[in-house]
RODO-2510 file (C-alpha; in nm, 4 decimals, decimal comma):
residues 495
     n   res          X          Y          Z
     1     x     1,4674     2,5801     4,9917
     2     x     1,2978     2,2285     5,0033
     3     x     1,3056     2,0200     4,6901
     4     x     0,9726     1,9289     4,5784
     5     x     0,9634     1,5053     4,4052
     6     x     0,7854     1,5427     4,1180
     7     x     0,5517     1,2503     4,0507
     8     x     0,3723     1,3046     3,7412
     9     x     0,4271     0,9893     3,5385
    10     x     0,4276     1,0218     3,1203
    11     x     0,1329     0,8269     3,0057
    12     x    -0,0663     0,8672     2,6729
    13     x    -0,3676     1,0077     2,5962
    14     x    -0,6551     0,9959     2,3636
    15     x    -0,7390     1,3106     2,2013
    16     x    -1,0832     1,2095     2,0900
    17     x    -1,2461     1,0136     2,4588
    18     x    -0,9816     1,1917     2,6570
    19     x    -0,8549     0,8113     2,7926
    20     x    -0,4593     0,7567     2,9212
    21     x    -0,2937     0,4357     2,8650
    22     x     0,0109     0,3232     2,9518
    23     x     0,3669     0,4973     2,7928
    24     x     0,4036     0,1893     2,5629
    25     x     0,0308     0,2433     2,4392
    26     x     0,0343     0,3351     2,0467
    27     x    -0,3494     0,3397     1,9386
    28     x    -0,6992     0,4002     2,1560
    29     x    -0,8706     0,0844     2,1698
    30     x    -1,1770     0,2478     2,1790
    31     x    -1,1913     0,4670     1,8747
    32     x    -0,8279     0,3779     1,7045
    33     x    -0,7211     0,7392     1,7523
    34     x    -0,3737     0,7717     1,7831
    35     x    -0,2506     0,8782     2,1064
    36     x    -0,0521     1,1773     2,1987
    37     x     0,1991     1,1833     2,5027
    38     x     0,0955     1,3748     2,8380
    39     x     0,1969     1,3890     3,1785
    40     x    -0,0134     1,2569     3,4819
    41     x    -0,0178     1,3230     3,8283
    42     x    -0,1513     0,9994     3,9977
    43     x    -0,1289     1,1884     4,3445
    44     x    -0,4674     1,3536     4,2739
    45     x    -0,6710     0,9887     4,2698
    46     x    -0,9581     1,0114     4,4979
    47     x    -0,8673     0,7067     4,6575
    48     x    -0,5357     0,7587     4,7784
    49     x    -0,5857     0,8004     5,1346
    50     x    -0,9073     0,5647     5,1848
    51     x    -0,9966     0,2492     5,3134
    52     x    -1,1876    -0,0063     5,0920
    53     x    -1,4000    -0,2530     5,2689
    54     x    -1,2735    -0,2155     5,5938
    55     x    -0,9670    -0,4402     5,4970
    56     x    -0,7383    -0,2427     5,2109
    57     x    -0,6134     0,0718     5,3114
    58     x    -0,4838     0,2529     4,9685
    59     x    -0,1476     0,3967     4,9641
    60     x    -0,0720     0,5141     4,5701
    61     x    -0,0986     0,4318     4,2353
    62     x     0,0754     0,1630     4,0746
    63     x    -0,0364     0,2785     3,7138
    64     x    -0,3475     0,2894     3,4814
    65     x    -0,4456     0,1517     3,1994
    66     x    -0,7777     0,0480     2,9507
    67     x    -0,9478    -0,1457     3,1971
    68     x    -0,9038     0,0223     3,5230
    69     x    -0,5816     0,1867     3,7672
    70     x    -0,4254    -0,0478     3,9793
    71     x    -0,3118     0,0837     4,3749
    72     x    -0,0753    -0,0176     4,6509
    73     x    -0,2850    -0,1190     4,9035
    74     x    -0,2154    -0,2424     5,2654
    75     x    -0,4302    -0,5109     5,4254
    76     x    -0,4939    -0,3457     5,7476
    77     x    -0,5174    -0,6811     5,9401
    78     x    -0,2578    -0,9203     5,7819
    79     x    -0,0319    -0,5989     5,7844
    80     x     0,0527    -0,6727     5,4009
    81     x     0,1173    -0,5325     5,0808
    82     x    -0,1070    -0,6131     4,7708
    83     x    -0,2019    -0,4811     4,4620
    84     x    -0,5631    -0,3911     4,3958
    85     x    -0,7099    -0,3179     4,0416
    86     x    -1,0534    -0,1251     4,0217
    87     x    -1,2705    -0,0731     3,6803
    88     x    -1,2889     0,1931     3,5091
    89     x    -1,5703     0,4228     3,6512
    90     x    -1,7514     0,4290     3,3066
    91     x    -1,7314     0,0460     3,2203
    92     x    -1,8687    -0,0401     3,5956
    93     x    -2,1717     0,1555     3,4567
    94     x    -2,2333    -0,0678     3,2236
    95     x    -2,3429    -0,4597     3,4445
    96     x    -2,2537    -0,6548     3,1940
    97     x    -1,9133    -0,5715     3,1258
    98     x    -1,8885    -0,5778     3,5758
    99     x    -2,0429    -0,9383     3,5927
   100     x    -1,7875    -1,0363     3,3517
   101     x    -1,5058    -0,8195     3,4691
   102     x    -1,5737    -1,0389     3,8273
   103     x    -1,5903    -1,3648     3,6316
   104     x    -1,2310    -1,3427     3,4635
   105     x    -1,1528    -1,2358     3,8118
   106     x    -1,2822    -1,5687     3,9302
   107     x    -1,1525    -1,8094     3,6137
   108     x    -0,7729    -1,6347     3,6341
   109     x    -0,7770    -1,7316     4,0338
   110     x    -0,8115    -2,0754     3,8931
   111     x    -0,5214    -2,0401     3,7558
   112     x    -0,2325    -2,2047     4,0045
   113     x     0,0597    -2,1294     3,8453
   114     x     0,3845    -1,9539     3,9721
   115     x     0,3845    -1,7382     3,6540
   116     x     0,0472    -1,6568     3,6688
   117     x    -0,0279    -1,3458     3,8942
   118     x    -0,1908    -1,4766     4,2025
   119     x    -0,5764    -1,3389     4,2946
   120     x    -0,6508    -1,3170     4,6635
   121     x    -0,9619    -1,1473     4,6727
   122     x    -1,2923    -0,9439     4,5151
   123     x    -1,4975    -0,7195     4,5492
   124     x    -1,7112    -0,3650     4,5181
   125     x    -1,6096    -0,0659     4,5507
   126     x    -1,9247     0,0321     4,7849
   127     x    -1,7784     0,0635     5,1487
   128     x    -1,4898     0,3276     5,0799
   129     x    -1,4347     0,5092     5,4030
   130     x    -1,1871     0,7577     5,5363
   131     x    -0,9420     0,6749     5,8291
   132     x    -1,0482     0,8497     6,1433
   133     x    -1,3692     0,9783     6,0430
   134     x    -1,7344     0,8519     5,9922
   135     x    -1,7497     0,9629     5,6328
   136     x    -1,8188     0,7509     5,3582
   137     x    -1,7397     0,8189     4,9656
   138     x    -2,0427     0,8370     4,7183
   139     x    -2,1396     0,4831     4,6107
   140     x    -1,9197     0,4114     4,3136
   141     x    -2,0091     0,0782     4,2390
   142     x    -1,6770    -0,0143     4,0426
   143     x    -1,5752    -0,4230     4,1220
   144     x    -1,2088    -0,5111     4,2226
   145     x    -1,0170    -0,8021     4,2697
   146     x    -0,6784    -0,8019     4,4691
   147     x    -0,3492    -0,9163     4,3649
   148     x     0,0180    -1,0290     4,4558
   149     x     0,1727    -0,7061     4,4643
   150     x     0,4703    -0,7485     4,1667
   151     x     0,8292    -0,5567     4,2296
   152     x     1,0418    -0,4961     3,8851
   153     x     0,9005    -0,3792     3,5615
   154     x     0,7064    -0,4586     3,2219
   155     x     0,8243    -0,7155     2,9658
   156     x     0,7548    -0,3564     2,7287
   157     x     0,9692    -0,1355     2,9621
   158     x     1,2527    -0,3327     2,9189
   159     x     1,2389    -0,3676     2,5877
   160     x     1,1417     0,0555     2,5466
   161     x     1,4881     0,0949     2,7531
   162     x     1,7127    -0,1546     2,6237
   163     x     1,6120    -0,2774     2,2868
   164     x     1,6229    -0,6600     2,1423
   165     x     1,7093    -0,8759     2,4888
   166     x     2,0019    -1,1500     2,4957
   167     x     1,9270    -1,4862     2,3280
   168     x     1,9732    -1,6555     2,6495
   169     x     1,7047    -1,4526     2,8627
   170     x     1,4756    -1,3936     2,5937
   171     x     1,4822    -1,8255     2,5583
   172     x     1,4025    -1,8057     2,9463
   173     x     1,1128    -1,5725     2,9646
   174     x     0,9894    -1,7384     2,6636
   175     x     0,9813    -2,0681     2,8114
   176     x     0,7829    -1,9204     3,1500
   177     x     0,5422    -1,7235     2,9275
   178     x     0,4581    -2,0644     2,7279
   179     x     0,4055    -2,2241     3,0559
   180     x     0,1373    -1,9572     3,2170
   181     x    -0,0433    -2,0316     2,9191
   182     x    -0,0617    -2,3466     2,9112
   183     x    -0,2125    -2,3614     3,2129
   184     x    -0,4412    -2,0952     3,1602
   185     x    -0,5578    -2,3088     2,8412
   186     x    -0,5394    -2,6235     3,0561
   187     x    -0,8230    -2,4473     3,2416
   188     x    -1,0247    -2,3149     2,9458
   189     x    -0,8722    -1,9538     2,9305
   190     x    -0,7670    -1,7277     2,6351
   191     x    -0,5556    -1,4501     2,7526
   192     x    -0,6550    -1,2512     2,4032
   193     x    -0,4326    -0,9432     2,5127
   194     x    -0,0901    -1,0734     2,5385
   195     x     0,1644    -0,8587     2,5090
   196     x     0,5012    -0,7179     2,6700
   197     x     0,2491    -0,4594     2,9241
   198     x     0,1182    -0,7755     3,0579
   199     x     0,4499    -0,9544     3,1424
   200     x     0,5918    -0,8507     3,4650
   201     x     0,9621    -0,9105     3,5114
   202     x     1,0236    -0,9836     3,9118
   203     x     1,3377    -0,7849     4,0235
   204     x     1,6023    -0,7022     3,7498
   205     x     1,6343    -0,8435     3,4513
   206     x     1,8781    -1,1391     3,4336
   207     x     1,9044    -1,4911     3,3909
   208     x     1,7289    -1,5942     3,6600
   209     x     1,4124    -1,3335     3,5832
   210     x     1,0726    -1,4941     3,7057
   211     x     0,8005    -1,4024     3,5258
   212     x     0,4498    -1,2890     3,5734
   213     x     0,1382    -1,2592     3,3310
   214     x    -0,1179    -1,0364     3,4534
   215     x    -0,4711    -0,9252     3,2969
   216     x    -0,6311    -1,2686     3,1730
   217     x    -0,9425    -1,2051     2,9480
   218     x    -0,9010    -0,7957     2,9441
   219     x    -0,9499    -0,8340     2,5766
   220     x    -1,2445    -0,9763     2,5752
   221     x    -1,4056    -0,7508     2,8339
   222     x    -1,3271    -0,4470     2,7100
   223     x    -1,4152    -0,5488     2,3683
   224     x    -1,7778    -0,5511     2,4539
   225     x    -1,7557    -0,2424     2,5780
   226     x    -2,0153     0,0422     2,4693
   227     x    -1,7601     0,2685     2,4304
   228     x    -1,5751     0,0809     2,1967
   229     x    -1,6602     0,2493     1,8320
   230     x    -1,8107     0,0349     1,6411
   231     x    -1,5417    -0,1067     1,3457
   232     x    -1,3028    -0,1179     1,6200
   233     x    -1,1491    -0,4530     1,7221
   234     x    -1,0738    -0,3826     2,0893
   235     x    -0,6741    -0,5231     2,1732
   236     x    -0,3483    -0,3818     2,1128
   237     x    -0,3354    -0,4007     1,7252
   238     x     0,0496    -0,4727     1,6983
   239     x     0,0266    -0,8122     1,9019
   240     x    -0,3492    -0,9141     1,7587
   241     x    -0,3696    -1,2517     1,5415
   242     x    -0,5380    -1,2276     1,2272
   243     x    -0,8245    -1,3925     1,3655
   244     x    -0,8951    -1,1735     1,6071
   245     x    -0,8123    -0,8819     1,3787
   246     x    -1,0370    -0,9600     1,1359
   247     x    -1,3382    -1,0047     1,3960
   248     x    -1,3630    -1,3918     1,3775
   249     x    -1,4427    -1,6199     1,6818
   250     x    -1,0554    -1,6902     1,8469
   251     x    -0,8914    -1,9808     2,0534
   252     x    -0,6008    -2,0440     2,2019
   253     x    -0,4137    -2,0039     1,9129
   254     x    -0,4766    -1,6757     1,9445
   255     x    -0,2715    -1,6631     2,2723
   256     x     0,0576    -1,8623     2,0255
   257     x     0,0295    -1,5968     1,7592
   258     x     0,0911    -1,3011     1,9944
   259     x     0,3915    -1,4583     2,1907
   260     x     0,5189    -1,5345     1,7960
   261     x     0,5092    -1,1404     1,8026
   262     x     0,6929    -1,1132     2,1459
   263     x     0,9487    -1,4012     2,0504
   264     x     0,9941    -1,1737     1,7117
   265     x     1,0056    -0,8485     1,9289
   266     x     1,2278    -0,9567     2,2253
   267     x     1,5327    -1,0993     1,9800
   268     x     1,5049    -0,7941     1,6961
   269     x     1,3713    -0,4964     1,8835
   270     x     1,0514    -0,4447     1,7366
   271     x     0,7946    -0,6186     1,6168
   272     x     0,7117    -0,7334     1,2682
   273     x     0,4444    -0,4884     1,1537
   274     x     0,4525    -0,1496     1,1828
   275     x     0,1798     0,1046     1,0774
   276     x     0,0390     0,4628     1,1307
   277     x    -0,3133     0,3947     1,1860
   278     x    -0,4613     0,1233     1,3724
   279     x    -0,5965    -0,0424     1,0519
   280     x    -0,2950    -0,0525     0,8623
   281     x    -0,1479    -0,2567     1,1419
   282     x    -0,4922    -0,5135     1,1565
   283     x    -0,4488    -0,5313     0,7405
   284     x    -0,1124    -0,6165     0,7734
   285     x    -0,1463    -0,9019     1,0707
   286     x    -0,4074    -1,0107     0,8284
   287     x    -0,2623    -1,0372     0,4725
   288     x     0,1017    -0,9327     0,4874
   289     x     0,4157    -1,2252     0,5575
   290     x     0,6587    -1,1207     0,8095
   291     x     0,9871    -1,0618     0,7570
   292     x     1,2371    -1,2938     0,8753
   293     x     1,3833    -1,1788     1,2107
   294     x     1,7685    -1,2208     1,0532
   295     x     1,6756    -0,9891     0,8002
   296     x     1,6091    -0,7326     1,0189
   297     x     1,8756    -0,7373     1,3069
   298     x     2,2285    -0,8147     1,2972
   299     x     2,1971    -0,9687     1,6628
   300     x     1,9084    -1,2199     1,4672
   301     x     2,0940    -1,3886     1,2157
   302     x     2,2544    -1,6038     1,5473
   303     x     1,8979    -1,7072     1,6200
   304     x     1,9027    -2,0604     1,3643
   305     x     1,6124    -2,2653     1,4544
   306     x     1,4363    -2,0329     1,6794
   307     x     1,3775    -1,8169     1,3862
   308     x     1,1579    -2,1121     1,2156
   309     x     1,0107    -2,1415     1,5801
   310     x     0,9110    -1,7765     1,5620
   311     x     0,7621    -1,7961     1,2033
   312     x     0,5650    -2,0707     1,2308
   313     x     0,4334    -1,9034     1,5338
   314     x     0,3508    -1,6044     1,3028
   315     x     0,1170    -1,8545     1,0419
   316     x    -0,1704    -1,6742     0,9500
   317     x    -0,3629    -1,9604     0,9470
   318     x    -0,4509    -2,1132     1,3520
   319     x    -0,4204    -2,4704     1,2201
   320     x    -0,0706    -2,4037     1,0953
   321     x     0,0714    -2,2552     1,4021
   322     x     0,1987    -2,4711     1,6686
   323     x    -0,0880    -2,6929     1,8331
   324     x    -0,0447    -2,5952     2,1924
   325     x     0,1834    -2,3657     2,4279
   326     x     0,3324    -2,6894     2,5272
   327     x     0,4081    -2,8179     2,1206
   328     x     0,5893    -2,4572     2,1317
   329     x     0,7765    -2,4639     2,4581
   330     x     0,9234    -2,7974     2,3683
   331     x     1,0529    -2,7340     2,0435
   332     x     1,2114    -2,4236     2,1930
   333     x     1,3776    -2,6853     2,4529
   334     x     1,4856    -2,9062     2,1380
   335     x     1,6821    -2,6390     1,9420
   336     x     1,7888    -2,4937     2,2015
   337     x     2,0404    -2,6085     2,5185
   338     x     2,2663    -2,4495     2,8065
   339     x     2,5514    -2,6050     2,8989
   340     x     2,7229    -2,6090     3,3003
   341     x     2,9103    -2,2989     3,2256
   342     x     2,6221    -2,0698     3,1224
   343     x     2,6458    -2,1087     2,7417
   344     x     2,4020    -2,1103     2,5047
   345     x     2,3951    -2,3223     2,2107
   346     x     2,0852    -2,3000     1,9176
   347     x     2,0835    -2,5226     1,6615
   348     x     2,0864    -2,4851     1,3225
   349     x     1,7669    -2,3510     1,1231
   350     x     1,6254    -2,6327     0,8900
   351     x     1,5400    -2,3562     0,6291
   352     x     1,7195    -2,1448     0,3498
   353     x     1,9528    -1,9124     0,5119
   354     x     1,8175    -1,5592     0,4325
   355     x     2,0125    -1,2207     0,3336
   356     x     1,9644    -0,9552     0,5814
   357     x     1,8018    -0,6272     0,4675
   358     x     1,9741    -0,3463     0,7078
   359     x     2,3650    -0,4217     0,6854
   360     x     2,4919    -0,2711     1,0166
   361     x     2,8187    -0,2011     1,1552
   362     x     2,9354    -0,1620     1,5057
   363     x     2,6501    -0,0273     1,6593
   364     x     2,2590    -0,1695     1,5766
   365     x     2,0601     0,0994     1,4129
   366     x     1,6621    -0,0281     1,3933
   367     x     1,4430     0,1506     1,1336
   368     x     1,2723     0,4098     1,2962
   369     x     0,9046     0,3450     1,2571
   370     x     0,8670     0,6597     1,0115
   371     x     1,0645     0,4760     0,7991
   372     x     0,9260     0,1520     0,8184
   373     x     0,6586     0,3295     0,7290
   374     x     0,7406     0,4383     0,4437
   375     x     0,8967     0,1340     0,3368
   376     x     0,5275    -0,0160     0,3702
   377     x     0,3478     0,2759     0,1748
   378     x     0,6521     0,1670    -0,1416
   379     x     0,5862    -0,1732    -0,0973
   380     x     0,2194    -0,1251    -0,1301
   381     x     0,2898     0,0440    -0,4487
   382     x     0,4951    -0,1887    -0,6347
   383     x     0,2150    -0,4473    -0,5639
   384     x    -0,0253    -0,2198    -0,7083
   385     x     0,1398    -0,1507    -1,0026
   386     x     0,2126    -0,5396    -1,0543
   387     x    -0,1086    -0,6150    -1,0485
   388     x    -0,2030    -0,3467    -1,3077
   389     x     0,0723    -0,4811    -1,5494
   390     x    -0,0979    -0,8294    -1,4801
   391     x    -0,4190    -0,6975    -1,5918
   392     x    -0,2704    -0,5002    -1,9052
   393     x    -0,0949    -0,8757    -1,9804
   394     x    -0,3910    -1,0639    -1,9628
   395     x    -0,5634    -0,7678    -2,1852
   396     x    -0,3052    -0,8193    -2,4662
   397     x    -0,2875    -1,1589    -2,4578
   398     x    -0,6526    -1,2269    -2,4576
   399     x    -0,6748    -0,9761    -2,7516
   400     x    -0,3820    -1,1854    -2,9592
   401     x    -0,5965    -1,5046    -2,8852
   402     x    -0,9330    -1,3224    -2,9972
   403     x    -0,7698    -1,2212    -3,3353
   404     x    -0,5794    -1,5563    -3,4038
   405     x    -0,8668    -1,7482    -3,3138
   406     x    -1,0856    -1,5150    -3,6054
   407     x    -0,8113    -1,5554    -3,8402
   408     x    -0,8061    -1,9313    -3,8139
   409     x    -1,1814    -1,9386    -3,8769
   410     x    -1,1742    -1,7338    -4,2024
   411     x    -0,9067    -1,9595    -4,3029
   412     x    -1,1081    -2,2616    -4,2335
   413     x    -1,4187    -2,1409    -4,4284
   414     x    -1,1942    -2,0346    -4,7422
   415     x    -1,0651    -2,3900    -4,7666
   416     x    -1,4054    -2,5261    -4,7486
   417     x    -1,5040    -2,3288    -5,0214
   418     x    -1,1713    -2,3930    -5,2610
   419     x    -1,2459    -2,7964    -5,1554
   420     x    -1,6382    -2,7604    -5,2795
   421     x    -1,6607    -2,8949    -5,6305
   422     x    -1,7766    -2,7174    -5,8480
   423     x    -2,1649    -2,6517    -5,9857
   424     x    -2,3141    -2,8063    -6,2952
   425     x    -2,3553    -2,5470    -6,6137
   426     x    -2,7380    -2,4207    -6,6448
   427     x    -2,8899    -2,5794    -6,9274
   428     x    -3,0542    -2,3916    -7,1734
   429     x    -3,4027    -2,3724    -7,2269
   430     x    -3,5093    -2,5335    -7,6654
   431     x    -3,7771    -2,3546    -7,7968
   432     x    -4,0395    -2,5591    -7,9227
   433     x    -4,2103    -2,5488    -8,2731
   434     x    -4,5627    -2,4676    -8,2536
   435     x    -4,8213    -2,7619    -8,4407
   436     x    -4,9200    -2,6978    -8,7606
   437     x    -5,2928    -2,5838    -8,7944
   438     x    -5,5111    -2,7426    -9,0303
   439     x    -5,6361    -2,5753    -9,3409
   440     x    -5,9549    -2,5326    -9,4581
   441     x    -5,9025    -2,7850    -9,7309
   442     x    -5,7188    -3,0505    -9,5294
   443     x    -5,9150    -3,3133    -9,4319
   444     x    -6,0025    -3,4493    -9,0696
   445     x    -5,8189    -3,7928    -9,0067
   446     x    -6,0961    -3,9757    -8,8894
   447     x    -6,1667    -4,1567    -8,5353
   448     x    -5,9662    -4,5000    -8,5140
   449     x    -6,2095    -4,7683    -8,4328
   450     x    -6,3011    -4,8755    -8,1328
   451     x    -6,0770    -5,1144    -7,8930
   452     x    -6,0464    -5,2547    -7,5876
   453     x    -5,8145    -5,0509    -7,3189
   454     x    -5,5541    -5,3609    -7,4061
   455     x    -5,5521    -5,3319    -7,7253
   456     x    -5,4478    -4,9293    -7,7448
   457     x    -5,0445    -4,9505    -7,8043
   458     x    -4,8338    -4,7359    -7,5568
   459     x    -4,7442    -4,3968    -7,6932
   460     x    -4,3811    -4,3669    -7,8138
   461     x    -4,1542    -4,2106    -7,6002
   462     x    -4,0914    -3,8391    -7,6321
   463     x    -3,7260    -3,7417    -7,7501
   464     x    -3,8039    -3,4104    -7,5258
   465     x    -3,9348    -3,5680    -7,1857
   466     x    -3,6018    -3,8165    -7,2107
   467     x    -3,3215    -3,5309    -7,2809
   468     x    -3,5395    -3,3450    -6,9562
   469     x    -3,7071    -3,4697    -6,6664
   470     x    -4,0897    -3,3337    -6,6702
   471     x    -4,0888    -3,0706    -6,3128
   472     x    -4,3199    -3,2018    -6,0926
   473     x    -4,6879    -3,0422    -6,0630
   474     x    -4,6978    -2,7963    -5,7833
   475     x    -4,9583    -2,9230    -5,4814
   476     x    -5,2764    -2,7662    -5,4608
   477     x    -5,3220    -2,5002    -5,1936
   478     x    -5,4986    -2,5655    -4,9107
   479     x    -5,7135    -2,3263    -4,6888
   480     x    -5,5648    -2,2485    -4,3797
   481     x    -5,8082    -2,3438    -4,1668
   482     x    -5,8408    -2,6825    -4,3082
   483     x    -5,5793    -2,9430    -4,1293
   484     x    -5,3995    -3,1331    -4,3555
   485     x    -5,4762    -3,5062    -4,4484
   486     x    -5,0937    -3,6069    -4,4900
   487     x    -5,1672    -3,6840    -4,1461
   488     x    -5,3638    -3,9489    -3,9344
   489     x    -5,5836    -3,7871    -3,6648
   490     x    -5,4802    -4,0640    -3,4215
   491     x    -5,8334    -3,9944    -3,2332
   492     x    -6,0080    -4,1104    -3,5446
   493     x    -6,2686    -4,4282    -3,5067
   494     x    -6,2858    -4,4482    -3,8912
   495     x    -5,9769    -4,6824    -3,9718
***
């Protein structure tokens, strides 16, 4: 009985558009839905089998992803191997996202680097015809562009296999990484989807790995997708720089934050924020300071400088982070140094030395990322309640100032009344005699003679009028409608 090779590969899926992504794929870029493992048999790819253009005759499938599935293809003249990547069916629908799908194509083959993947060609899937016969496929329309075909595996496969990497070779594919993106910068190109799927280790991993970075600008393509839900910041949330996560135009700074995230990931084992939804990842890149990588892996606490190399890396801010790939890649090379016998040597870390959180023993035992989880759910908590005690503080005290501030008035006021002096006695009102009235029998004094004014003598003064002073006659009324003559009508000619 025959054996029969099984080649169904374990990729995840979307349960909502129905969308695989690669096995390292958490969340659907499209809608955030959180993807479920499945199985996938590439062998059923209508391609397989075909010739495109007259030139690339396809042979398999190298894997598949957000953007498109990338084949083994053989040039049928030069007689060699390349890698060819087609769009997604339902993006090529759409010509915007195709023009610029072909014009990253174009900008990345700018790109002459040796750790840049190397573009040979482009083009349309239009001219797909079957070897031996006349037939030709239905029109699909989808653009291309052909690549160095790559031999080894993912930056994320390594890591999925073998956790945290040495010092040593993580320094090493650091450095290369920094330098494809300089370059790429150098030429006015944001990668915007870095991240361990798009690092291609050449052969097996050692310390002499050469390194590859594939899929220049697939962030920004896909991100203007019409398929993307809307809320949905297209990228791989878990290496996205708050920038980017919080929608705002990005740089190249962008590119620095995420290799911060593969520095952290490649020397603890995982990276620094962990989530289950897609948001709770974006609100953490956003708000929430890492944790220091010694305080999360034993293997870490050797790392000295590098750690303050990976957390400045990890600023939220762009302008705090490193300048350029180049500012980053040299300070690496300054705390860092291999002698002629293969060691490694890091200097010493210019911060506080921190207390590591997980103590382990012989063996390194990661927090599964249930648990981290968890732990970010409690830490959310605490911070809540904090900030309610805060507010109940601020309640209290404002209410001790209100009251001590009404107490000190009232005290004030009853000192200014004890200080007043105090109010004359009323004085009482002397009844006055009424004149006598003449009798019948009195007689009239008669009239004095007549004088001048001058000659009349002043009347005495009035015992009465000097003990009080005489009130003063109250003012006449005067009609309402009459304006008052206490003052000048300036418009007046009389004068």
């Amino acid at each position: 009985m025959t054996d029969t090779l099984d080649i169904r590969r374990a990729v995840m899926q979307c349960g909502e558009c129905k969308q695989r992504f690669g096995a390292e794929a958490t969340f659907c870029p499209f809608d955030g839905t959180k993807l479920d493992a499945t199985v996938w048999d590439p062998a059923g790819d209508p391609l397989i089998g075909k010739v495109i253009d007259g030139r690339y005759e396809v042979h398999g499938v190298l894997g598949e992803g957000g953007m498109g599935t990338v084949y083994k293809v053989r040039h049928v003249a030069l007689d060699r191997v390349f890698a060819l990547k087609a769009l997604r069916r339902d993006l090529a629908r759409d010509p915007d996202l195709s023009a610029r799908f072909m014009r990253e194509a174009r900008a990345t083959a700018m790109v002459k680097h040796p750790n840049v993947v190397a573009i040979t060609d482009f083009g349309v899937l239009n001219a797909v015809t079957v070897p031996g016969a006349d037939a030709f496929m239905p029109d699909l329309g989808a653009p291309y562009f052909v690549m160095e075909h790559l031999t080894g595996e993912t930056l994320a496969r390594t890591l999925h296999n073998g956790g945290a990497l040495p010092s040593a070779l993580a320094v090493k594919i650091i450095l290369q990484i920094a330098s494809a993106l300089d370059a790429a910068h150098e030429a006015k190109i944001v990668h915007r989807d870095l991240k361990p799927d798009n690092v291609f280790l050449l052969g097996r991993p050692g310390q002499d790995t050469d390194v590859r970075v594939v899929d220049f600008g697939a962030a920004m393509i896909l991100g203007a997708s019409r398929n993307t839900k809307t809320g949905i910041v297209f990228g791989t949330p878990h290496y996205m720089s708050p920038e980017q996560a919080s929608g705002q135009p990005v740089d190249h700074r962008a590119d620095i934050y995420a290799l911060g995230v593969i520095m952290y990931e490649v020397f603890t084992g995982r990276v620094p924020f962990l989530a289950d939804t897609y948001m709770g990842v974006l609100t953490q890149h956003m708000f929430v300071k890492p944790t220091p990588p010694s305080q999360v892996s034993e293997r870490a606490r050797e790392l000295g400088a590098l750690e303050d190399v990976v957390l400045r890396a990890l600023e939220k801010k762009p302008e705090q982070r490193f300048p350029t790939m180049s500012a980053l890649a040299a300070e690496v090379q300054r705390v860092t140094s291999f002698g002629p016998d293969g060691s490694f040597r890091v200097a010493k870390s210019s911060g506080v030395p921190s207390r590591p959180v997980f103590q382990l023993a012989n063996q390194l035992e990661l927090p599964s990322r249930e648990e981290v989880a968890v732990v970010t759910r409690t830490t959310t908590r605490r911070r809540r309640t904090r900030a309610r005690a805060w507010v109940i503080y601020a309640g209290v005290a404002l209410g001790v100032a209100t009251v001590a501030i009404t107490a000190q008035r009232l005290l004030s006021a009853h000192a200014n009344e004890a200080a007043r002096p105090p109010a004359p006695p009323p004085v009482a009102p002397v009844a006055l005699a009424p004149p006598p009235q003449p009798s019948a029998d009195t007689p009239l004094p008669s009239a004095p003679p007549t004088s001048s004014p001058s000659a009349i003598p002043p009347p005495a003064p009035s015992t009465r009028s000097a003990s009080r002073p005489r009130a003063a006659a109250p003012a006449p009324k005067k009609p309402a409608d009459s304006m008052s003559t206490d003052f000048a009508d300036p418009w007046s000619r009389s004068k």
